[in-house]
N, C-alpha and C positions, 0 to 999 in steps of 0.2 A: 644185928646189922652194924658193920663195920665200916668207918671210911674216914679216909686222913682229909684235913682243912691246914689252908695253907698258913701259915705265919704270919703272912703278909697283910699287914693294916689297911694296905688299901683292898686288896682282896676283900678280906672281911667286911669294909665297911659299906664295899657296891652290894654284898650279898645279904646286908644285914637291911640295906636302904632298900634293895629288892622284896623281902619278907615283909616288909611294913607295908608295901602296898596290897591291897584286896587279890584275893585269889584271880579274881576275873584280869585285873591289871596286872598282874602275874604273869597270867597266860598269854597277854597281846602283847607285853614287853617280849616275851620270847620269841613270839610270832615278827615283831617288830625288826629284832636283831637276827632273825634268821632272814628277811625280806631284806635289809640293809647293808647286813654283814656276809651275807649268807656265802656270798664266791670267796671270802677268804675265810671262813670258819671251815666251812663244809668239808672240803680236803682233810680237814684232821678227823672228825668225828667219823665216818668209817673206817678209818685208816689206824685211829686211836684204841680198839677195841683189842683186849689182850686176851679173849674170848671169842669164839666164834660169832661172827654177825649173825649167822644164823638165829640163835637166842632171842636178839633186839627184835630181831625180824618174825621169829614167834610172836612174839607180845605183841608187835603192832598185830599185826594180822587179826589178831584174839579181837584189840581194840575195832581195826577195821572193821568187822563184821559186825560191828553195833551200830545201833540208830544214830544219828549228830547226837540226839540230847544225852544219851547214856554215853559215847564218845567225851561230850565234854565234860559229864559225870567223873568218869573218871580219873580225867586230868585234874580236877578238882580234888578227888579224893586223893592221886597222889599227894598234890602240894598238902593238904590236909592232912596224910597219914594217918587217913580212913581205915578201918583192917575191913579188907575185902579179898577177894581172892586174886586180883589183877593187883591190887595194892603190895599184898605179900610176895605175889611173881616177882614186881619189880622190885620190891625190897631187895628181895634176894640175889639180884645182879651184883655186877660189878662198876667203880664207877663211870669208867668211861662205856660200857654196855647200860648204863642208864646214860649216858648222854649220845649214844647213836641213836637209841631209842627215839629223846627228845627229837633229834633230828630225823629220824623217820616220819613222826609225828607232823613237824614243819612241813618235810614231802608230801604228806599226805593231803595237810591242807591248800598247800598250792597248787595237788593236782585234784581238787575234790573229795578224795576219798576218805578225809578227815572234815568232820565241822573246822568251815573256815572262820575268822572272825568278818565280819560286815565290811563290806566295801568302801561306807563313811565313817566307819570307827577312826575314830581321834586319842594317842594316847592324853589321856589327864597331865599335867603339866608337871607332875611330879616323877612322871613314870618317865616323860618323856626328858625329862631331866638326867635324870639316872642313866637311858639311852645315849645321850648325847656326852655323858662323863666315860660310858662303855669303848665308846668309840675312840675316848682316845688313848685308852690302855695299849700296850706292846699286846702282840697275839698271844703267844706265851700268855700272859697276863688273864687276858682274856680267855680262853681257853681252861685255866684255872679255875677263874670266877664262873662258869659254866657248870664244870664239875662240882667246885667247892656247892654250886647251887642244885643241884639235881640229886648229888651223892646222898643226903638224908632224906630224901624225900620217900613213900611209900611206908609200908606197914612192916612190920618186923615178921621174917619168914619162921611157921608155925613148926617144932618138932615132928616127923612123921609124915604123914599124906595130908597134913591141915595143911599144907605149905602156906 
């Protein structure tokens, strides 16, 4: 599994502040900035893919057709880089085909068909910190720190048909 991280120290240091929170605070921070940020991010992530969408839109689908609890299984297991067979699928993307993905993901919970996070979830004051530093990076910037955040995530794709 291959992917460039940018140079940039403040890059680095939202994605390093993002990894220290709990997986679960992980996953509503993205949810967060996809709800907040979402009409000026959203434009690039299908747009950004140098790979067919189709791909991203395999994987959701896969994800789609599961229960919420295995749904959110998964997304746990990416961040985790669990070796699981959807794990090693998204390993084996590209980075900006892992971050349409993420963003199909976001779709999905705001039209339902992805476990949403709860209506009075609160980010934690730490997570929502980090949010509030997010926002005010250049897009560019931000867009970055998305990839730089998604690109290592998943399980390393297996030689052979173990994918």
């Amino acid at each position: 599994m291959t992917y460039t991280q940018t140079g940039d120290p403040t890059i680095k240091e939202h994605v390093q502040a993002w990894r220290q929170l709990d997986v679960d605070q992980q996953l509503a921070l993205f949810w967060f900035i996809y709800k907040e940020m979402g009409k000026a991010i959203t434009p690039a992530a299908p747009g950004a893919s140098t790979v067919s969408p189709e791909i991203a839109e395999g994987l959701f689908n896969q994800v789609k057709e599961l229960s919420h609890e295995e749904q959110l299984q998964v997304q746990r297991d990416l961040i985790n880089k669990v070796d699981t067979q959807l794990s090693r699928q998204y390993g084996s993307l590209g980075e900006t085909t892992k971050l349409l993905f993420w963003y199909r993901l976001s779709q999905g919970m705001d039209n339902g068909t992805i476990i949403p996070i709860p209506d009075d979830y609160q980010l934690p004051s730490q997570a929502k910190s980090l949010l509030d530093r997010i926002k005010n990076l250049a897009f560019e910037q931000q867009i970055t720190l998305f990839r730089d955040y998604v690109a290592p995530m998943g399980a390393e794709a297996k030689a052979g048909a173990g994918l």
